[in-house]
C-alpha positions in Angstrom: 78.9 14.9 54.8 77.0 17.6 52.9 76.9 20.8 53.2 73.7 23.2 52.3 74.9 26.7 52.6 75.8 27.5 56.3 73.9 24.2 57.7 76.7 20.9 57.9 74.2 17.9 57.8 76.3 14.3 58.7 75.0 11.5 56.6 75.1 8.2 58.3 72.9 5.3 57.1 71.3 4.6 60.8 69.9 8.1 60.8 66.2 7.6 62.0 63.7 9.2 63.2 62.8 6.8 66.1 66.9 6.3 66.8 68.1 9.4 66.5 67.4 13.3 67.8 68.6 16.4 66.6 70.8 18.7 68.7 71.6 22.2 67.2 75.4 24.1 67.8 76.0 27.7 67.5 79.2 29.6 67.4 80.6 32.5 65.8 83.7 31.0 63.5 85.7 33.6 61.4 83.0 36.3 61.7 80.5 33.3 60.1 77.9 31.7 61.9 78.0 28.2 61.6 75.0 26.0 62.3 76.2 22.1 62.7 73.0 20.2 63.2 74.6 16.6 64.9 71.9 13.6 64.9 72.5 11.8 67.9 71.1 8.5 68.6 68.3 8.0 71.4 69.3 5.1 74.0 66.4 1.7 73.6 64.7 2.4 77.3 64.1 6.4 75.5 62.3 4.8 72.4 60.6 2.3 74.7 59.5 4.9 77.1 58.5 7.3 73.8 56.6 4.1 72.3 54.6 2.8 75.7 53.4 6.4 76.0 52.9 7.7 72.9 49.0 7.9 71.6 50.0 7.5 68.1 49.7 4.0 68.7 47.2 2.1 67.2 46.2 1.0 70.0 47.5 2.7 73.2 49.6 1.1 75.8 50.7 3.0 78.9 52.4 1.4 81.3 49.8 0.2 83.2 49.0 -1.6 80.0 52.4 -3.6 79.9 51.1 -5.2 83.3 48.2 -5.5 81.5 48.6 -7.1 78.4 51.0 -10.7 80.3 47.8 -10.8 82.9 45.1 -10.6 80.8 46.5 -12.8 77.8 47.3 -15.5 80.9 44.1 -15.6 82.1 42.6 -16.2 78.9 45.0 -19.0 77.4 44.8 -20.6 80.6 41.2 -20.2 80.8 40.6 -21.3 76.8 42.7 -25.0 77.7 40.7 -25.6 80.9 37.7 -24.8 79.6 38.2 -27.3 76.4 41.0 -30.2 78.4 41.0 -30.1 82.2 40.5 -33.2 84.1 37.6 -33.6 86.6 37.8 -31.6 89.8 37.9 -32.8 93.4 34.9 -30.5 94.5 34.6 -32.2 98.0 38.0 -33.1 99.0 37.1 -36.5 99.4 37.2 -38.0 96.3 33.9 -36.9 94.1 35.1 -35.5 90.7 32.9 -32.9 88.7 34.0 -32.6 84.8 33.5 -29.4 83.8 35.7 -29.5 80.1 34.5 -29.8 76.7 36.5 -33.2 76.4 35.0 -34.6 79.0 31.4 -34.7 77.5 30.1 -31.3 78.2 28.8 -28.4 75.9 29.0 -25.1 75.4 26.4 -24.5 77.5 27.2 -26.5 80.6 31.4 -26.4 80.6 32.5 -24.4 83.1 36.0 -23.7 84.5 35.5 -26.1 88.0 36.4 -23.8 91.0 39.1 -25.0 93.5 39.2 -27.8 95.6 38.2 -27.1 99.2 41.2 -29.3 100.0 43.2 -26.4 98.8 40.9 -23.4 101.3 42.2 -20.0 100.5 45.7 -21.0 100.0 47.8 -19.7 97.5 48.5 -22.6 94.9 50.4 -22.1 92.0 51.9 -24.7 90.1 54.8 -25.4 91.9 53.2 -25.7 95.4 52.0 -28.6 93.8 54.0 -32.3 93.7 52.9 -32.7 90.0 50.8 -30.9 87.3 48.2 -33.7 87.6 47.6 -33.2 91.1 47.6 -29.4 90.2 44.3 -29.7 88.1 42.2 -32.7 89.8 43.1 -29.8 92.9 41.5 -27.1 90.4 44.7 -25.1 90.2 44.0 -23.4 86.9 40.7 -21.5 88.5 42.6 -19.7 91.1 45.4 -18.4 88.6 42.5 -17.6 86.1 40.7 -15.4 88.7 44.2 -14.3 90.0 45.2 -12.6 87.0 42.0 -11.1 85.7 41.5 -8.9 88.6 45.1 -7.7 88.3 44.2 -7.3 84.4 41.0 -5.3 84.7 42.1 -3.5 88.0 45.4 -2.6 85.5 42.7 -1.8 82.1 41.1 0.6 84.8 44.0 2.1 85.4 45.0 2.8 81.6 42.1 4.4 81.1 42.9 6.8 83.5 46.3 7.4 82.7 45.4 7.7 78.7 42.3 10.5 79.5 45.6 11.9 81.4 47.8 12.1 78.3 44.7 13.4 75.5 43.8 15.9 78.7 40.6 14.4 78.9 38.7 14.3 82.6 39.1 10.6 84.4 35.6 10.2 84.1 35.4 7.1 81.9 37.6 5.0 84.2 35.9 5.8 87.4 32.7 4.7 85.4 34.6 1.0 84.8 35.2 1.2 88.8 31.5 -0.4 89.0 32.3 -3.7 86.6 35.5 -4.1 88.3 33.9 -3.8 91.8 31.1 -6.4 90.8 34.0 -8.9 89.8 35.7 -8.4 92.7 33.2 -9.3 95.0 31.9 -12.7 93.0 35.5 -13.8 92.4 37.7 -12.5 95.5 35.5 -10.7 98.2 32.6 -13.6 98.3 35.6 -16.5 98.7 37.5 -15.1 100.9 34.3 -14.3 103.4 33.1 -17.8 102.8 36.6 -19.2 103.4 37.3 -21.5 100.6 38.1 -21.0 97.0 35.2 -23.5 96.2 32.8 -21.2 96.8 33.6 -19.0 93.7 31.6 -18.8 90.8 32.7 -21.3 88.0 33.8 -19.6 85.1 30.9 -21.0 82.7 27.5 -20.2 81.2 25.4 -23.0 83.4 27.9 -22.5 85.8 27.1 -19.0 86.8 23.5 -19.5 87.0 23.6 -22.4 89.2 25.9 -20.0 91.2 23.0 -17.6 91.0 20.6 -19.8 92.5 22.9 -21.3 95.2 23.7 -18.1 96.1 20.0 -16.8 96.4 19.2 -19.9 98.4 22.3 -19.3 101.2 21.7 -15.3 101.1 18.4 -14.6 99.8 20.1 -11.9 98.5 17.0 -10.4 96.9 16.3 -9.2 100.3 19.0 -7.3 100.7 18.6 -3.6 100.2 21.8 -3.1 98.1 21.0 -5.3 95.7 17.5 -3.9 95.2 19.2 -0.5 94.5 21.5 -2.4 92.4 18.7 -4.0 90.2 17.3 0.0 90.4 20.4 1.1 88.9 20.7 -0.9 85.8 17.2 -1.7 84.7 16.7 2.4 85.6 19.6 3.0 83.8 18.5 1.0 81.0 15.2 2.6 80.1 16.8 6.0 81.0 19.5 5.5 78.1 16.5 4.0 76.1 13.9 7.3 76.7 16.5 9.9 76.6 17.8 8.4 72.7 14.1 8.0 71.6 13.6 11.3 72.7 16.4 12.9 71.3 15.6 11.4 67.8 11.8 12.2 68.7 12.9 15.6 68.5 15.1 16.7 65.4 14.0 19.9 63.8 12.9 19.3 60.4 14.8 21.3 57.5 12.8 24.2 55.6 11.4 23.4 52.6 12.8 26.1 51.2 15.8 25.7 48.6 18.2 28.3 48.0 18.5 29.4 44.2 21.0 29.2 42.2 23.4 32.0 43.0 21.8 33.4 46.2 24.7 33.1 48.7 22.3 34.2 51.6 22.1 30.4 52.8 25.2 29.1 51.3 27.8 28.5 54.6 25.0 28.7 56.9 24.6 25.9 59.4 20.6 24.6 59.9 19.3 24.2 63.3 18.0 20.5 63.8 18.4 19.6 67.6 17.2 21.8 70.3 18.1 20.8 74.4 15.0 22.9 75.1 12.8 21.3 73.2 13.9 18.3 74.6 13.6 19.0 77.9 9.8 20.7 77.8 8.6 17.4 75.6 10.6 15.3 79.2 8.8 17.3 81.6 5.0 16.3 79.8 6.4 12.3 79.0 7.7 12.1 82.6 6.2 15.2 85.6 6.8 19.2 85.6 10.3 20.0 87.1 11.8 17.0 85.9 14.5 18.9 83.7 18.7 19.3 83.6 19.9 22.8 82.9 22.8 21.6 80.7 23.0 18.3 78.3 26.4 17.8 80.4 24.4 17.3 83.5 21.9 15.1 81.6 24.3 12.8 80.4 26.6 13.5 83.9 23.3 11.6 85.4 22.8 9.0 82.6 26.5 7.7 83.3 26.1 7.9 87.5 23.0 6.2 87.8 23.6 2.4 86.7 27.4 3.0 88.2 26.0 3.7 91.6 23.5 0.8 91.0 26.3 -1.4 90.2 28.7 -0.3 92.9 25.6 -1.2 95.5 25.1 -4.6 94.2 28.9 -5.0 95.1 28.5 -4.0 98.3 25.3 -6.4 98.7 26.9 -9.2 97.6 30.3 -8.3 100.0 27.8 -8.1 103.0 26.2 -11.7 102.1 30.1 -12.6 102.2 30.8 -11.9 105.7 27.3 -13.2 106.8 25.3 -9.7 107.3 22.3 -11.3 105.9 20.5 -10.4 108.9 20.3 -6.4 107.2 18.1 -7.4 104.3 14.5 -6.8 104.1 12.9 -10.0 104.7 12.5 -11.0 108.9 8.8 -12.1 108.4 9.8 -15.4 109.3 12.4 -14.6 112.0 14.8 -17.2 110.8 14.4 -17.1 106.6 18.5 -18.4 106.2 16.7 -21.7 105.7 19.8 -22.8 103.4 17.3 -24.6 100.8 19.0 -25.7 97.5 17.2 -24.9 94.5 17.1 -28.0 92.5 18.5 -27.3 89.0 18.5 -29.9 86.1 21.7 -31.1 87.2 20.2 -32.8 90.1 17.1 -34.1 87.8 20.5 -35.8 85.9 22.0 -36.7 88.7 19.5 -38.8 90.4 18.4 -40.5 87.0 22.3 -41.6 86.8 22.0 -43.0 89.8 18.8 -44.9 89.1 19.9 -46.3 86.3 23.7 -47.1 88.0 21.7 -48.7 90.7 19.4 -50.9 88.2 22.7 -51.7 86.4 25.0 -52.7 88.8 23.1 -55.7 90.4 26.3 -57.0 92.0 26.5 -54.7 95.0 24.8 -55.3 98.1 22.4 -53.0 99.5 21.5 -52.3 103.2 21.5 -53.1 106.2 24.7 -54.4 105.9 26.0 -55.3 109.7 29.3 -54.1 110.9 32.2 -56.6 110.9 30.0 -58.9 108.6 31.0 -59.4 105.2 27.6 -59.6 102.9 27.4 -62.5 101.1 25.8 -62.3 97.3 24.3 -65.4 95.7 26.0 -66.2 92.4 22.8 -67.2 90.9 21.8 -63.8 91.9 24.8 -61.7 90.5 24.9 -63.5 87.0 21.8 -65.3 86.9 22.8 -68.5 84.3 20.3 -70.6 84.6 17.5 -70.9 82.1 14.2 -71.7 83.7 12.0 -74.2 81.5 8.5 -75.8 81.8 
């Protein structure tokens, strides 16, 4: 214990700052007032609470971050090992197996997480639903928890940024802006599934993979009829070369300095702050790039607009591709032909591979039979045909 004149300060070697709080006691004693400052320490769930919210972090946590943080770093582990070492997928339920893993001969290019089987439908299937882990991945088990946990992860990121604008008393404006990626990964990975029924039908998680996904899902929808996903393509490209004028401009438009250098000793432009951006200028130099009246009163409103325009764009792309979903097709733009749905597949260079695999399987395997082949008759290949060892002469 020590004592510094009328202050009684208790030494104790677990005294912390992150352990402990300070609690004051008053009292008249003899005439004398006493001032006994007591350290008391702060229960675990206190500093846990303190720590989770506290934006003295390095990086910030909050709690929607500690739900978070176990989805999003489950999705990607999982994600990382099927990408590189997953077995081939049953794609048809029947029996024909697509490889989509590093290890089983692809690249970076054209591995791809292989959605689930359509054995499987919309049912939940986590690993113990299955009746061994093999059976879990030829099923394509890790897809569904992949996409599972990444749209609790990014709904939960959303949600931190809200709650750490709330704690720096800061307008929620930057998570309703990450409402529109959210909303399009929704729709590919959850919405567009469940309207088509089946799992299968996602988007594999790969770079080849998506675009084929692209392309299948132009042929089915013709989605570039649809109106939403015209304003959607409006939205970002606009948004886009928006961003891109209004930063030329901007720079376009910097003030230059005076020439003119202050002397030595003449305090008249010492301290003073030099004018070299001006909203006005920027918007009368707008109004002759773009038409008259084109103009925003406030650079808040200007950059209000910058930010709204490629989220509403985004948010209508989403709603296009959740109306393709649920079969609304017949709202898009093109009814030229009456029936346009006309379900075409547009071929892709895995088919080109495909049917040069089975050209050369077919040259190769000499053995089978080939049609017609008669019910209830058993073909019958000549040996001389199969394995040919005779050597003709002269």
């Amino acid at each position: 214990m020590t004592q510094f004149g009328r202050t009684i300060a208790f030494d104790r070697p677990d005294q912390r700052s992150d352990q402990l709080e300070a609690s004051t006691l008053e009292g008249p004693i003899d005439d004398i007032t006493l001032s006994i400052t007591i350290l008391e320490p702060v229960p675990l769930w206190e500093r846990f609470c303190r720590w989770v919210t506290s934006t003295e972090n390095r990086i910030y946590v909050g709690w929607f971050g500690v739900l978070m943080i176990p989805t999003l770093s489950t999705a990607a582990i999982v994600f990382l090992l099927a990408f590189v070492a997953a077995p081939s997928v049953d794609v048809s339920g029947a029996g024909d197996y697509l490889a989509g893993a590093l290890f089983s001969g692809n690249n970076l290019m054209t591995a791809a997480v292989v959605p689930t089987s359509p054995a499987v439908g919309l049912h939940f299937y986590p690993i113990w639903e299955a009746a061994s882990l093999n059976e879990w991945l030829i099923n394509g088990g890790p897809y569904q928890l992949i996409v599972l946990h990444f749209v609790i992860g990014i709904i939960a990121y959303q949600d931190r940024e809200w709650e750490l604008s709330y704690r720096l008393g800061m307008r929620p404006w930057i998570s309703l802006a990450f409402t529109a990626p959210v909303a399009a990964a929704l729709s590919v990975l959850l919405i567009y599934p469940i309207g088509q029924g089946s799992f299968s039908d996602g988007m594999p998680l790969g770079i080849s993979g998506t675009f084929t996904f692209m392309l299948q899902f132009q042929a089915d929808h013709n989605i570039l009829a649809n109106p939403f996903h015209q304003l959607g393509v409006i939205g970002v490209l606009g948004g886009s070369m928006l961003c891109a004028v209004h930063g030329s401009l901007v720079t376009s438009s910097l003030l230059r300095r005076s020439d003119r250098t202050p002397l030595i000793g003449d305090s008249s432009m010492r301290g003073k702050a030099r004018t070299t951006y001006s909203f006005a200028h920027v918007q009368a130099h707008q109004q002759k790039l773009f038409w008259r009246g084109f103009s925003f009163k406030t650079s808040r409103s200007l950059h209000f607009f910058l930010a709204a325009f490629p989220v509403a764009g985004i948010w209508s792309a989403a709603l296009g591709v959740d109306m393709a979903a649920f079969g609304f097709d017949q709202f898009s733009l093109d009814q030229s032909s009456g029936s346009y749905l006309q379900k075409t597949v547009v071929p892709t260079w895995e088919n080109s591979l495909d049917r040069a695999n089975l050209g050369i399987q077919a040259v190769s395997d000499k053995g089978q039979t080939t049609f017609p082949i008669f019910l209830g008759e058993t073909a019958e290949v000549d040996a001389d045909t199969v394995n040919p060892s005779t050597s003709y002469s002269d």
